[in-house]
N, C-alpha and C positions, 0 to 999 in steps of 0.2 A: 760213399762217394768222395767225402772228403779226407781219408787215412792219411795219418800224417800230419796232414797241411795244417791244421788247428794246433797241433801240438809244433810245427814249427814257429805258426803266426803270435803263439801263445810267448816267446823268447823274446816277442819285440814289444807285445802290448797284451792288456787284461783281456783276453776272450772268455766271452760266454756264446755257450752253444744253446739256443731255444727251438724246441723241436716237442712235439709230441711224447705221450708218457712210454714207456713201455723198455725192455732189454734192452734196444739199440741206444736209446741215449745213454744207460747207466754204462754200456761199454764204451760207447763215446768217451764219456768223462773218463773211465780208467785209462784208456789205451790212450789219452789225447792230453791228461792231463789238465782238463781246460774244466772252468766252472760250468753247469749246466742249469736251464731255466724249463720246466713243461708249462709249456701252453700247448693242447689239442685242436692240430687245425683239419679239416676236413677236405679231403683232396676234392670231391664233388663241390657241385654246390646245394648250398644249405643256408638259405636265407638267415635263419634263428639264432645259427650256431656260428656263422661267419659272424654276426657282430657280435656276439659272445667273444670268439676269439679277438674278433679287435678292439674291443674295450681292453680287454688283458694285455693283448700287445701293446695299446697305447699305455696303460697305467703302470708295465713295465715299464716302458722307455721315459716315460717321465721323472719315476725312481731312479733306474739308472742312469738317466744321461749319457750316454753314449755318445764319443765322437764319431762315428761310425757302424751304420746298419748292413748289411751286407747278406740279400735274400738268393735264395736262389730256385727251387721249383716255385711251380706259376700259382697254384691257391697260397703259399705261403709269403711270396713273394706280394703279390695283390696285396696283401695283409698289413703284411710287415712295412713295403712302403707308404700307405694310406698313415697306419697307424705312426712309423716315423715321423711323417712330412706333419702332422697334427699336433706330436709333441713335442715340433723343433730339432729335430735333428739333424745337425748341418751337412752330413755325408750321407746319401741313401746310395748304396749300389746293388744293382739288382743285376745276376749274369741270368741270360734265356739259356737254358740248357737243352731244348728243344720244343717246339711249337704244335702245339696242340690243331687248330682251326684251318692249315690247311689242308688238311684232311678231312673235314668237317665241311659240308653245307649247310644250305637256307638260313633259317633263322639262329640256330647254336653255335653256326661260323661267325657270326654276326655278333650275338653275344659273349664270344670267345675273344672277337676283335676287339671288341668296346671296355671286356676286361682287361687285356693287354696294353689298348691306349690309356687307360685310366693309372696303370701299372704304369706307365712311363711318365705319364703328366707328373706323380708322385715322387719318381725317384729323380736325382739329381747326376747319376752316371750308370749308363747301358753297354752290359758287356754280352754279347752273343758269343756263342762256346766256338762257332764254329764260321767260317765266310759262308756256308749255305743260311745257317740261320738268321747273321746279316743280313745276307740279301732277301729274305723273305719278310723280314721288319721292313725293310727297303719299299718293296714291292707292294707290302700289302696298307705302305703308310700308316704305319704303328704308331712312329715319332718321327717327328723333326731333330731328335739331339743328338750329335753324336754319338757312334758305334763304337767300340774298340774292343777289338780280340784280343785276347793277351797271347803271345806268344802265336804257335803254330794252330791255337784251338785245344782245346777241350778242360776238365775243369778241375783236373788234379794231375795228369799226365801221369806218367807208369812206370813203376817201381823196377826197373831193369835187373836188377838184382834179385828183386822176389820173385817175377815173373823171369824163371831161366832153366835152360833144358839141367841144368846142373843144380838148380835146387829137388828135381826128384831122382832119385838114385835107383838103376839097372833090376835091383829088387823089387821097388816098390812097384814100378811097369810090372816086371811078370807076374806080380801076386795079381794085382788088377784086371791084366787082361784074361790071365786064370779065372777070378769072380766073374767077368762078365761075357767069357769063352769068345773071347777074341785071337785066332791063330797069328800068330808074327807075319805071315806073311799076307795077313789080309789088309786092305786099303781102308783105311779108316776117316768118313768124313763127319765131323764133330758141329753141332751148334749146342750154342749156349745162351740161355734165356730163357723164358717166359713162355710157357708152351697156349700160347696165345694165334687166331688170325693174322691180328695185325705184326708179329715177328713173323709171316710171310711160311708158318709151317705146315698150312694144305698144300701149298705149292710144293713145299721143299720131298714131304711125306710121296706125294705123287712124282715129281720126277725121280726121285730116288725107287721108287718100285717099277720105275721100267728097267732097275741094272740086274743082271742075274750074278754079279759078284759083289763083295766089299762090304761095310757096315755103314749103317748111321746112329750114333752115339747120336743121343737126346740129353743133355745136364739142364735141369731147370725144372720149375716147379711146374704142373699140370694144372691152369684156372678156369674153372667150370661157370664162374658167375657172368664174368663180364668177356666179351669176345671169344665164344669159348670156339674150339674148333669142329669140322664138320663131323657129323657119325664116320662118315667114309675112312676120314684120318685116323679117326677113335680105332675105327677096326681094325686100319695097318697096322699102326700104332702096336696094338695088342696081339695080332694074330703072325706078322712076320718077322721070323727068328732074325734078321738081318736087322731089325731094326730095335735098337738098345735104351729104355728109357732107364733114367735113374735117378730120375726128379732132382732135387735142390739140395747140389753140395755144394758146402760152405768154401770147402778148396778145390778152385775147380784145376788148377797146375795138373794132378797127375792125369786127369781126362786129356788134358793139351797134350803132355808129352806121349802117349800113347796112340796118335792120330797124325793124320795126314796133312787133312784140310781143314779147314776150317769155312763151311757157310752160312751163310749171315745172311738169310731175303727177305728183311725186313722192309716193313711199306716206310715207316719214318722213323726216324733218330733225330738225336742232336748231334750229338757226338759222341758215338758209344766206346765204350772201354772194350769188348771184348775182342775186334778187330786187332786191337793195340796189343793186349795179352798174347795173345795167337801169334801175334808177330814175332813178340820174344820169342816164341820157343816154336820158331822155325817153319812156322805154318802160315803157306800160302792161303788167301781169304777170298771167297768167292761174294760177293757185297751186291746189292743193289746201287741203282743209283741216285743215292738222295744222300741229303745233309749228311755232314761228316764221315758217312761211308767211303762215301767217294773224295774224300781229305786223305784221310787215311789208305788209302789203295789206292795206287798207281794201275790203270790195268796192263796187263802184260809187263809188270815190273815186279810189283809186292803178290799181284792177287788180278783175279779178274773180277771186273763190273759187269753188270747185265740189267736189263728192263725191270722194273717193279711188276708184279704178280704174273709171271713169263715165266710157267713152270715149262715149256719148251725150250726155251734159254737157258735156265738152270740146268735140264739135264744135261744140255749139249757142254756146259762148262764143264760141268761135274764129270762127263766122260773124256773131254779131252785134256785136263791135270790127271783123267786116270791113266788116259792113254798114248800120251805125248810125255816121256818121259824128259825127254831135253829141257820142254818148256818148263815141267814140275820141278828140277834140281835148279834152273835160274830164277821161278821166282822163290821159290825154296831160301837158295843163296843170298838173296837182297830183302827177304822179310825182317830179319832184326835188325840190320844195321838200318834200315829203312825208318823202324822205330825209335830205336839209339838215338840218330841223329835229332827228330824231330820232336820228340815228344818227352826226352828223359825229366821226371819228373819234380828234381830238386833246382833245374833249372826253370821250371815254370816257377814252382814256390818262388826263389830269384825276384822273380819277374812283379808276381801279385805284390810281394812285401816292397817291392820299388814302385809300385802306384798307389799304395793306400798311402804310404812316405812323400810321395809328390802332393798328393791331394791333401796331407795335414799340413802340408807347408803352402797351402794355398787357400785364397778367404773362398771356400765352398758357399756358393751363392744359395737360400733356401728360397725356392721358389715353386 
């Protein structure tokens, strides 16, 4: 999530990165440069083991001293602010990177809300990734404190150079579409994620098997435990040659440049990267309409929007970027510079390193 940005933020001040044990931190620290702490937090909830983790949090941050805590998913966040605001620590900032509860009913929306207020009671500055997410603090009277987006939204912005039809080269497309018998001149519409309900993939699986031409590339890993998806999908999934799984690649670029579209029917985001990715390299996004999707896509300029779980809307998009060639080559033509302009990502960094610098030059009230 955060590539880069620790190893830029690391040039200005001492970062430590505390995160859970496991690969990802030790690459962390390699590729970032930045010192690394494990503490195990539990993304559920887990009475036992949540104060487990915040005693550790707090008896870090007492050691440390830290002018500055900086959380950002929601059980770590919960945590990390609690456990700050306990051992004095005069800057808490916690950014929502997307919101859990309102999608959630009765009583676990409730509980979800009470964890988010206590999350904010705690921190001393709230950054929401995206103006959807804003206004749903807003709405659902999370806080009273001040909101502030950085920039245009989201929470590392996007490497325009890494993400670019010119970082994969003419070969590497035809080996690929060779491996996964993709003809050149077939339409290729691509999602990437979580092969989950809630990324909107019964829907997507179902509108896509009413086309009798083109492919649907699947990138993302297949999870069985938690929202898994319907048998029905299971069987398309597996039984139609049109339809390409290829679970969890670490570089998803040369899937991108091999493809057309790009959709994305997810039920909720915060503000997701892979809309952004796809932009770079030239691909119109077909997005629902929720939090940051709908930041990111213009409709009828970058990409088109459509209804949340409106697998009849989907397909009607999906056929007419296939079958409206005018429209596909104009938004085609405004998808990267779309993202260039908005979201390039040394200009967010810019941005965050100029408000942690305002905030140390200011007495951060602990309260």
């Amino acid at each position: 999530m955060l590539k880069g940005q620790l190893g830029f933020l690391n040039k200005y001040f001492n970062v430590i990165a505390v995160s859970g044990s496991g690969t990802d931190l030790t690459e962390v620290a390699e590729r970032e440069g930045v010192l690394t702490h494990t503490i195990d937090m539990q993304r559920s909830i887990s009475p036992f083991k949540d104060i487990v983790s915040l005693v550790k949090l707090f008896s870090f941050f007492k050691k440390e001293k830290p002018q500055i805590v900086h959380s950002i998913t929601p059980k770590a966040g919960l945590l990390s602010m609690l456990a700050a605001k306990l051992a004095g620590v005069p800057i808490r900032m916690h950014t929502f990177t997307g919101l859990i509860f309102p999608t959630r009913t009765g009583l676990m929306q409730k509980i979800l809300i009470q964890m988010d207020r206590l999350l904010c009671a705690c921190a001393t500055h709230i950054y929401p990734e995206g103006n959807g997410v804003k206004q749903d603090l807003i709405t659902y009277k999370i806080t009273n404190k001040p909101l502030k987006v950085i920039g245009n939204g989201n929470i590392n912005g996007i490497d325009v150079v890494h993400f670019s039809a010119n970082a994969v080269s003419l070969q590497q497309k035809q080996e690929l579409k060779a491996d996964l018998d993709i003809k050149n001149n077939d339409f290729v519409f691509v999602f990437i994620g979580r092969l989950v309900a809630d990324k909107g993939i019964n829907e997507l699986v179902k509108a896509f098997s009413r086309f009798q031409t083109g492919k649907l590339l699947l990138v993302g890993p297949l999870e069985t435990a938690l929202d898994p998806l319907s048998d029905k999908t299971l069987a398309a999934i597996s039984s139609d040659k049109n339809i390409i799984s290829v679970g969890f690649q670490k570089d998803i670029r040369p899937y991108l440049a091999i493809s057309n579209v790009l959709v994305f029917p997810s039920y909720r985001e915060g503000f997701p990267n892979v809309p952004m990715q796809a932009g770079c390299f030239n691909l119109p996004s077909i997005v629902t309409d929720i939090n940051g999707c709908n930041e990111i896509i213009k409709n009828e300029l970058n990409g088109l929007i459509i209804p949340v779980k409106d697998d009849a809307a989907l397909h009607n998009a999906m056929t007419w970027l296939f079958e409206d060639e005018e429209l596909y080559q104009k938004l085609k033509g405004n998808a990267r510079q779309m993202i260039v302009d908005r979201f390039e990502q040394t200009h967010l960094w810019a941005l965050l390193l100029q408000e942690y610098q305002e905030l140390l030059t200011k007495d951060a009230p602990i309260s």
